[in-house]
Structures are given as structure tokens and as C-alpha cells.
N, C-alpha and C positions, 0 to 999 in steps of 0.2 A: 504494500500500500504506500509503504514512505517513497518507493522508488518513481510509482505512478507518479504521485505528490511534486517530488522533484523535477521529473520530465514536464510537467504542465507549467512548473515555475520557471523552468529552461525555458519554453515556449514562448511565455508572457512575457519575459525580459529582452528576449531578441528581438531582431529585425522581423525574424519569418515570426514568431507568434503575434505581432503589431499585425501583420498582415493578414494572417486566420481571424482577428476579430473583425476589420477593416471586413472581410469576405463574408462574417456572419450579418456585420450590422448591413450589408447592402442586400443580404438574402433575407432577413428581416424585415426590410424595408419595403422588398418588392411583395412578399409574402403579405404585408399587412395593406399593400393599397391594392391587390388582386382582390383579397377577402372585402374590402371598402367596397371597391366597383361593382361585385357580384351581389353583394347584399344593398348596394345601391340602385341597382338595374335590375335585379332581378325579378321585383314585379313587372316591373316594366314588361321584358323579354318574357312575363308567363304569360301576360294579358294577351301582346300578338299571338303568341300560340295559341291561344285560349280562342280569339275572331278567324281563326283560321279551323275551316268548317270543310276537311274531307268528305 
């Protein structure tokens, strides 16, 4: 567990761990404005489904 510990703190202090969060906060970022749009639009996009009469 210590050794895990250690690698994760290697990580956070380097260049390359700066950049693994820098990659999470932008996969974050896009994550939470897909979920925005979709529950913003989404009535939207069931209603035409909804007038659209096969």
C-alpha cells in the first residue's frame, strides 16, 4: 500500500503527473457539458420524436 502511496506522490510532483490531472480536469469538463446538453435538449429531441407519427 505504502509503495502505491509513493508512486501516486511521484506522479503529483512531476511534470507527467501535472499533466494526468490537466487530462482529467478536460475529460471532466467535456463529461459535464455532454450531461448539461443532453438533459438540456432532451425534451426537446423526445417531443420531435414524439410528432413524428409512422
Amino acid at each position: 500500500m505504502m509503495q502505491m502511496w509513493g508512486r501516486v506522490q511521484n506522479r503529483l510532483r512531476g511534470e507527467e503527473g501535472a499533466t494526468m490531472v490537466e487530462y482529467g480536469l478536460v475529460v471532466t469538463l467535456i463529461a459535464l457539458v455532454a450531461l448539461l446538453s443532453v438533459a438540456a435538449l432532451g425534451e426537446k429531441v423526445l417531443s420531435l420524436f414524439e410528432l413524428v407519427d409512422i
